[in-house]
N, C-alpha and C positions, 0 to 999 in steps of 0.2 A: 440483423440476421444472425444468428446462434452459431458460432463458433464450435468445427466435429471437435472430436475428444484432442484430436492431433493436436489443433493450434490452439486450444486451451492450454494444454500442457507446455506448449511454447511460449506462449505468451504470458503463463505462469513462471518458467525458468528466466525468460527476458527479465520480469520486471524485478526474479532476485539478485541476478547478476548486475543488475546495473544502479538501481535505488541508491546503495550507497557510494558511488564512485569517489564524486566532488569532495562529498563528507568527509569520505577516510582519505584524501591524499590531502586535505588540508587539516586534517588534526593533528594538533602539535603532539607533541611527547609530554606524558604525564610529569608533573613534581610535587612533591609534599605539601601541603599548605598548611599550615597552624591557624586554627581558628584563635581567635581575640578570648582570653577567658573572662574577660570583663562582660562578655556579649550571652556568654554561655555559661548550663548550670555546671560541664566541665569540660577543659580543652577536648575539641574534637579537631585530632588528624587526619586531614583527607585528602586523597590521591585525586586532584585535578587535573584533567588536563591543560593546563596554561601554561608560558613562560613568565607570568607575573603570579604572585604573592598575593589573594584577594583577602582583606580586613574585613572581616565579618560583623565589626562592631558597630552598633546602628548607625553613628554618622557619619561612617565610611560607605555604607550600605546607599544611607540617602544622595552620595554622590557616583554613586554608579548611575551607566545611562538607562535611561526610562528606555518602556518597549516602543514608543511612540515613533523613538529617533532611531531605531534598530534599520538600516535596512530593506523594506517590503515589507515593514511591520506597522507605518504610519496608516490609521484610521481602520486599525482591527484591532476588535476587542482577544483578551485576553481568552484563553482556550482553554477546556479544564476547570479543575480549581483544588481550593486547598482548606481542610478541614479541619478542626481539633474536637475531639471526644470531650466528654465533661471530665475529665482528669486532666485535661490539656494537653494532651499526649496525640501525636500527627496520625488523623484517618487514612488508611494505604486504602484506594480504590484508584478505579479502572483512571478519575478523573484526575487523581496526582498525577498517573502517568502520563495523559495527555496534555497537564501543565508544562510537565519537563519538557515534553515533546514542542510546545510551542515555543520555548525559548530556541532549543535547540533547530529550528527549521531556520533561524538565521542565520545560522556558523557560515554557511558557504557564501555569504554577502557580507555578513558583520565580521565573523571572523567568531574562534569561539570565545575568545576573551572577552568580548564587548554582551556575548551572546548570554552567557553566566553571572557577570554585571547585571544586567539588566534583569535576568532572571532574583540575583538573589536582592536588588532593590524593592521587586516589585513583594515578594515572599517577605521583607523583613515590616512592610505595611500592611499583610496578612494573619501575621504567627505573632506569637508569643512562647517564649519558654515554657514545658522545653519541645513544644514540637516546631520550633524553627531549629533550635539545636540537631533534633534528630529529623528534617527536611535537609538541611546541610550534612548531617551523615550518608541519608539515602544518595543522595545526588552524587557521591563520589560516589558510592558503587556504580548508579548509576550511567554515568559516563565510562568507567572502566567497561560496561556490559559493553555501549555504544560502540565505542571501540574495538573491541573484540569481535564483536556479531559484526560489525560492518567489517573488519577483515576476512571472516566467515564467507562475508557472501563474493569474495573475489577467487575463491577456487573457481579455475575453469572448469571448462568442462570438455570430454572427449568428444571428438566428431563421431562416433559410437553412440556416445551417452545421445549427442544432442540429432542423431539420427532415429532411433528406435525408441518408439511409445512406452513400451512397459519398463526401457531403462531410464526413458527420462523420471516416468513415476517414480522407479527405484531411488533418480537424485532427489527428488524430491522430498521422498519418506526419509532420508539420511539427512539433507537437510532440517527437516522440522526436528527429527531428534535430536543434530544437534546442538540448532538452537537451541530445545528446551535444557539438554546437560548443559549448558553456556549458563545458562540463567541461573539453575540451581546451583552452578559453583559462585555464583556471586551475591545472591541472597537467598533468604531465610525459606522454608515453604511458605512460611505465613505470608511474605513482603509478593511469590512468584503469584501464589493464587489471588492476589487483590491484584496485582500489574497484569499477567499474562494470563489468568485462567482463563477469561470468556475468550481472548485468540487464540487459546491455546484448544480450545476446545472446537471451536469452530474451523480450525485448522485441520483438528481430526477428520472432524465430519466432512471437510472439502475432500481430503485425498484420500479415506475409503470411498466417497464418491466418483471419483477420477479413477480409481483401481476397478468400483464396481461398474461403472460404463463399458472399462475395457475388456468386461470379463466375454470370453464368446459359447461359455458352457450354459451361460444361463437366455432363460426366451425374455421378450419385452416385459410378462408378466412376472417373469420372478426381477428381476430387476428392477419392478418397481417394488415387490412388497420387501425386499432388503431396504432400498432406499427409504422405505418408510419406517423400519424398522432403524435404523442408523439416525430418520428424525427422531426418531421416540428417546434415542438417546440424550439428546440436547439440551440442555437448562429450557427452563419452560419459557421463559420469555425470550432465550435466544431460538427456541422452539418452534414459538409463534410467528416470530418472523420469518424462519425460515420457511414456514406454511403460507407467508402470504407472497413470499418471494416465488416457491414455486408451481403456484397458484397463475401467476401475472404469467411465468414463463410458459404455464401451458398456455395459456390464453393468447401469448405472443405465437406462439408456434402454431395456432389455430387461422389465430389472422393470418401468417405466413403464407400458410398453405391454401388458405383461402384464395389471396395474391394473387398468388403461384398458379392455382386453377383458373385465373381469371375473372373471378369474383367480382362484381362492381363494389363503388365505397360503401352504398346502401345496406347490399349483403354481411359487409365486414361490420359493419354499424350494428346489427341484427345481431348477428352471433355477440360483440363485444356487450350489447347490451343484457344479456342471461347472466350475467356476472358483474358488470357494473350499473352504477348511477349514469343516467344524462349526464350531466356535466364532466364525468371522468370518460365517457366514451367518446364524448369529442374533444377531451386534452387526447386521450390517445391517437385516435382518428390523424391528430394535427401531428403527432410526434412519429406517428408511421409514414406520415406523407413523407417529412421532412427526412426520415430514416431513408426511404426507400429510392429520393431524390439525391443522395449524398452515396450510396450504394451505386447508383446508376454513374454517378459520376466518379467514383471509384473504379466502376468496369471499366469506366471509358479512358481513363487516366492508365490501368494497368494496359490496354490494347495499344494505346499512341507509344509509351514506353517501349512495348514491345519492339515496336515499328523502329522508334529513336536510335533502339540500340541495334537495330539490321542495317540502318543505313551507312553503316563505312563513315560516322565519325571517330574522330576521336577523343579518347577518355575523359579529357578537359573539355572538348564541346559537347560531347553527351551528358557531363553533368550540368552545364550551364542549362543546357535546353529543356531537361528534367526538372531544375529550379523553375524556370520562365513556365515551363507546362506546367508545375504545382500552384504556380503563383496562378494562375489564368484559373484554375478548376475549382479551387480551395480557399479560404482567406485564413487570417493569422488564425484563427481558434482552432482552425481544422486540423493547423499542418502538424500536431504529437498526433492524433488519429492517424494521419497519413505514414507518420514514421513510422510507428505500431505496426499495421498491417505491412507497411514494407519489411519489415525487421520477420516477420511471418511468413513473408511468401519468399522471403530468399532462403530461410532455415531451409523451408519445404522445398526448394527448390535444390540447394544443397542437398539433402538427406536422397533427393530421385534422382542424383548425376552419377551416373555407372561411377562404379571404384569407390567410392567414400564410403 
């Protein structure tokens, strides 16, 4: 079920307040490191964040820990990857950055030390000079960005901000800017547009979308032909996707309302199939049942809650009985969905309590 503009915009400010929590209150405090010049075509000093000293020189390299042993890292392949040009000189694209990103998804298990370890073992059996040289440059900026952006997203926010629609978008649009000043003071244009342009781009196009939903000057049809006009802007292949993304979404909100009228599955079948294949309208078919059976049990979970909390317990037995009612509704995969919408219906709920 689609999400109004409200709890999108919540459930967008949620997931930037809290992303980095674990991350930034376990990261050490940076210290110098001296690259080995034996290893390199010339010392590179880089601001790590570790309390150890990492030797960069291959066979200190080859005894850092493998990703295998990291953590929640045993029996996944490697994420990303790592490039050199024919000068030998390190390719910046979207994929290095999701390298880094996969070492670093272990810091809050492994720790970051073990986490960088493992990272620059696995890197010193991919590279050669000098773009291992200048992959260990990036990487200190790198983690300095990490750092920073993850303290970035621990500003609160006012019970104000996180009441009113058009101010939440305001946090939002300050946010994305500035993230992107974040970046450009830590690297080059050249290194942001390989890392962050296609997010940075698609980032745009979400929250002029989110501003133009909110607009009330405009009718359904001008609303759509900005929004079409705002796809037009997009790289072409982030372009395309985004045409077949909101392509699906009409088609979901057809079936919805179909539902919603009473439609049999037959009907819903009919309509999905003007747009799809046989075989893609009955994965959908399957994924709405299962949507609209998980919703149901979602209403019924918000009504008992309701209930739980009129009955004159207290605070300590209404949360136990709230556990015991999640456990019976929902199983482990469900229960981040469950937290989600609850983290949603209490903002909302907070934001309609007279005085706030």
């Amino acid at each position: 079920m689609p999400l109004p503009i409200r709890s999108l915009i919540l459930l967008t400010l949620l997931g930037l307040t809290t992303a980095g929590l674990i991350l930034y209150w376990q990261w050490p405090e940076p210290v110098m490191v001296q690259a080995d010049s034996a290893s390199q075509a010339e010392p590179v000093a880089l601001l790590i964040a570790s309390p150890v000293q990492h030797q960069l020189a291959p066979t200190a390299a080859a005894q850092a820990t493998p990703p295998a042993v990291l953590p929640g890292m045993s029996g996944t392949e490697v994420d990303g990857g790592l490039q050199a040009d024919s000068a030998g000189n390190l390719q910046l694209d979207l994929a290095l950055r999701d390298y880094f990103d996969y070492f670093l998804s272990a810091v809050d298990q492994a720790g970051l030390d073990a986490s960088v370890e493992a990272l620059l073992a696995d890197a010193g059996g991919r590279l050669q000079e000098p773009a291992l040289g200048q992959l260990i440059s990036l990487l200190g900026d790198y983690l300095e960005y990490k750092r920073a952006s993850l303290a970035l997203l621990q500003q609160p926010l006012s019970v104000q901000q996180q009441a009113q629609p058009q101010l939440q978008l305001a946090v939002l649009q300050q946010a994305f800017d500035s993230l992107a000043q974040l970046r450009r003071s830590h690297f080059s244009p050249r290194v942001v547009e390989a890392l962050f342009g296609a997010e940075e781009a698609y980032s745009r196009y979400t929250l002029d979308s989110l501003a133009l939903l909110a607009r009330e000057d405009l009718s359904e049809q001008g609303k759509a032909a900005a929004q079409e006009r705002l796809r037009g802007q997009l790289p072409a292949a982030m372009r395309a996707s985004e045409e077949r993304h909101s392509q699906a979404q009409m088609q979901q909100a057809q079936s919805e309302r179909l539902w919603r009228e009473g439609a049999s599955e037959e009907q819903v079948r009919q309509s999905l199939a003007l747009t799809y294949d046989p075989s893609t309208v009955e994965r959908l078919l399957l994924e709405q049942r299962h949507e609209r059976a998980w919703q149901q049990r979602y209403s019924a979970y918000r009504e008992q809650l309701a209930t739980l909390h009129s009955n004159g317990l207290s605070p300590a037995d209404q949360q136990q009985e709230q556990q015991r009612l999640r456990q019976r509704l929902f199983d482990a995969a469900d229960q981040h969905r469950v937290d989600t919408y609850d983290a949603i219906a209490a903002k909302q709920q907070a934001s309609e309590t007279p005085g706030l």
